[in-house]
N, C-alpha and C positions, 0 to 999 in steps of 0.2 A: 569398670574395674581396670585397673594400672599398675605393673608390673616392674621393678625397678630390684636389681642387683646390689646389694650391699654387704660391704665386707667390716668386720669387729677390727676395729685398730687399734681399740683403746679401752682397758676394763680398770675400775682405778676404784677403791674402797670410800666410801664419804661417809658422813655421821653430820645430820641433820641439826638445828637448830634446838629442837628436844633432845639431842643425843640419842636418836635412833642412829642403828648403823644401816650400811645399803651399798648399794653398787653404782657408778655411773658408767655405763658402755655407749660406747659411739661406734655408730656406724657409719663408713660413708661409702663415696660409690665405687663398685666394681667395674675396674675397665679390665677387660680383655682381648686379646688381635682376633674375637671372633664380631666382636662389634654389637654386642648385648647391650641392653638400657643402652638404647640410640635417643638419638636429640627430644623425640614427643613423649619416652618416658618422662626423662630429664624435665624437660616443657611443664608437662603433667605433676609431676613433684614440686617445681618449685611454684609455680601457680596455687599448688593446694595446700602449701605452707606458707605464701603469702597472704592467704586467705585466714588462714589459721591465726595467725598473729593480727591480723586486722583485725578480728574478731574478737581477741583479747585487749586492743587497744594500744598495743605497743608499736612501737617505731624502728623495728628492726628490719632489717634486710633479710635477702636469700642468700648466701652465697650462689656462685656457679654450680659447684660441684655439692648435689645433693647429699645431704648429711641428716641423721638421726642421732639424738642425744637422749637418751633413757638414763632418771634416775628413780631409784626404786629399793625401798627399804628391802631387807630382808625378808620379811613375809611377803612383798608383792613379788621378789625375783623367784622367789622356791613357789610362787601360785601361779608364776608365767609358765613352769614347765619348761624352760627349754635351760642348758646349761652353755651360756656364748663362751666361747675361747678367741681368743685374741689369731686374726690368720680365716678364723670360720668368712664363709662366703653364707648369704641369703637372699634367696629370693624373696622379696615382700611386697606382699599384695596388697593392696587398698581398694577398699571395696564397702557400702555402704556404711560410713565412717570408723569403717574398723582396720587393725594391719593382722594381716597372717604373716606370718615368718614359717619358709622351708628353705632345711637346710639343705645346702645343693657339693656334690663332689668337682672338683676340678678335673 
């Protein structure tokens, strides 16, 4: 299991190629002067998103700074349960191919 801090920066409405409507939220990484998700989180995330997209077949890169891109029609975002605001911090777990998200206070 691998633990990595991320913050919502970006929530922005889309509408799919059927004209489903949905959310897309990004998350990327929280840095703060206590020195959380240090380097082998970091390491750890972008290694398991390298993988990911191999796996897909694609030819994309990681960037440095770990990042998550959720999009998600309206019935998946109201079946995730959680309501992201833009500012919210999470912690998220990865853990036998799954993510938990808790949201954490500053």
């Amino acid at each position: 299991m691998s633990v990595v801090r991320l913050i919502v920066t970006q929530i922005s409405s889309v509408v799919d190629d059927d004209g489903n409507r949905g959310k897309e939220i990004i998350l990327e990484e929280f840095k703060n002067r206590q020195g959380i998700g240090g380097p082998q989180e970091i390491g750890f995330l972008k290694e398991m998103m390298d993988q990911v997209l191999r796996n897909f077949g694609q030819g994309y890169s990681i960037r440095s700074q770990p990042k998550i891109v959720l999009r998600l029609n309206d019935e998946e975002y109201e079946s995730l349960g959680i309501k992201f605001e833009v500012n919210d911090i999470y912690e998220v777990n990865f853990s036998d191919g799954n993510l938990h998200f808790n949201k954490q206070t500053v």
